[in-house]
Phi, psi and omega in degrees: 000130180099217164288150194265318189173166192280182211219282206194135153279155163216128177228168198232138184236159180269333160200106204319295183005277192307332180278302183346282175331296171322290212278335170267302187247012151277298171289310180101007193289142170269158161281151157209353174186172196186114202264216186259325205270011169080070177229108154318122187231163200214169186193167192280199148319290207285338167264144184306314186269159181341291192204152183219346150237136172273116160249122192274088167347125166193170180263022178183155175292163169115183179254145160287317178199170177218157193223166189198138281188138172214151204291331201208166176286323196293331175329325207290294207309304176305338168251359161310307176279320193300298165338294186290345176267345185247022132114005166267186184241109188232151201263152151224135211236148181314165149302112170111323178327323172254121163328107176093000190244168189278205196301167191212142179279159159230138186174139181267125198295149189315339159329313187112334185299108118032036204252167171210144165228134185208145189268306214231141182210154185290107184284137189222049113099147177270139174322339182250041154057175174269340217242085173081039203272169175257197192261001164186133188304166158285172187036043197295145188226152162066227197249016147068030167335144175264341215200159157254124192272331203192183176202130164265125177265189187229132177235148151307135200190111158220056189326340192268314144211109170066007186281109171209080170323309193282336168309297174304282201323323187299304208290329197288290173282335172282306164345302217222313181287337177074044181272142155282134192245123181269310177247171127213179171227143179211130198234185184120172163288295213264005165101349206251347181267136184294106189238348149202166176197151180229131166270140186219128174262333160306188167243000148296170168327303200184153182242006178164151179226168208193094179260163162262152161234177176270008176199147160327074183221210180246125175277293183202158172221115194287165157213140191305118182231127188331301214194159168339296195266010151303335200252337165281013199234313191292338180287295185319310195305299171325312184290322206270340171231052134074359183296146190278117165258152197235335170199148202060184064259160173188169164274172184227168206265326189271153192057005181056341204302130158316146186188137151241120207277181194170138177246150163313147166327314180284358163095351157334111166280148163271175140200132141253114200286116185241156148102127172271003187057296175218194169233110146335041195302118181317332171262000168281153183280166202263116161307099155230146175259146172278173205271320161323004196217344185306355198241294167002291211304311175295288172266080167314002190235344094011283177107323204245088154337099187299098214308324192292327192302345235207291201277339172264103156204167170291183186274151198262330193224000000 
């Protein structure tokens, strides 16, 4: 019962061209639709459903809204009141309000972000069918992402006063979404403040993550790549078209997963994610790193926190 797994992203580019071209012959992304109001929708290989990013023509960067998938129609009712009993304000929207899915929640995480929950999207099928299938289509283009794996948001985090977006937002999904918190780092003089955390409804590392900042936005939103040197075949793809790569390729110590980060033309960060790292079990104990360990913790083989990495991202609304 309940959410299930992330659903879609939707972030806004400054020149469609250009992003397209990223996200189709860089990423390796399908097209799949595309609306009166010139919004693109796009999806892995590797997926079932219709589209799983949206992209929107704008004059600025970020993201609009992130979606996430639940198991039954009927879940939608049961978080709805829970939603609405733990004080938030929640919309439930028509069928087609989100393009191809059926009815849908709407509400904003304490965070400030932006969610939708929704059961039904239009099934189109994975590119190697269900039936006898091969292990990756033909024509595959740029670093063949199989999937949209996860998304990090950025929280407001002012502990001197009392501001901690990432406390909330966390408590928030564990509560009432029922996520698990797989990891955190906790800073502070006693050691005690919540300063990221990664959550899972999956059986991954995490299904969304939550850093603190001095604003709300959007860090990155990843995609699922096989193995190691998939994620090294994707750094080539970059250099030969020229992508601002922002770190790696290298591991990271939380979630154990390989990785490189990069941004779209529109200043968007990507990363493509290899290594399932653990299985998200419901009784595994909670990870945690110390603030003395946090750059371990981002970049493991370093050690060391690139300062931009932390301080450069996009708009979370």
């Amino acid at each position: 019962m309940g959410v299930m797994r992330i659903g879609h992203i939707n972030v806004r580019v400054l020149d469609m061209d250009a992003a397209v071209h990223h996200y189709e012959n860089v990423l390796g992304l399908l097209r799949a639709d595309q609306d009166e109001d010139g919004n693109i929708y796009l999806r892995g290989w590797d997926e079932w459903d219709k589209y799983s990013v949206i992209l929107t023509p704008s004059d600025r960067a970020g993201m609009v809204h992130i979606a996430y998938k639940v198991e039954s129609d009927a879940d939608l009712d049961t978080l709805r009141q829970r939603i609405a009993d733990y004080g938030v304000e929640v919309d439930e929207l028509e069928p087609g309000a989100l393009r191809d899915c059926g009815r849908s929640l709407r509400f904003h995480l304490p965070s400030g972000h932006l969610m939708y929950l929704y059961a039904e999207k239009t099934f189109v099928g994975k590119a190697v069918a269900s039936t006898n299938p091969d292990p990756w289509p033909d024509g595959l283009k740029g670093a063949g992402v199989h999937w949209l794996d996860h998304a990090l948001l950025m929280c407001e985090l002012d502990p001197e006063k009392g501001v901690n977006k990432v406390a909330e937002a966390t408590r928030f999904m564990e509560e009432v979404l029922d996520f698990k918190l797989t990891e955190q780092v906790l800073a502070g003089p006693d050691g005690d403040v919540q300063v990221a955390t990664w959550l899972a409804r999956s059986s991954t590392p995490h299904d969304i993550a939550f850093v603190g900042g001095p604003r709300m936005g959007l860090h990155h939103f990843a995609f699922f790549l096989d193995e190691w040197s998939d994620v090294l075949k994707s750094a080539d793809v970059m250099a030969k078209n020229t992508v601002k790569i922002d770190v790696g390729p290298t591991r990271h110590g939380i979630t154990r997963g390989a990785t490189i980060y990069f941004f779209d033309p529109s200043g968007n960060r990507n990363e493509t994610f290899c290594g399932l790292g653990y299985l998200a079990q419901p009784d595994m104990p909670v990870i945690t790193w110390t603030e003395d360990q946090i750059g371990r913790g981002i970049f493991y083989h370093t050690g060391e926190l690139n300062e931009a990495f932390t301080t450069v991202y996009t708009d979370g609304v």
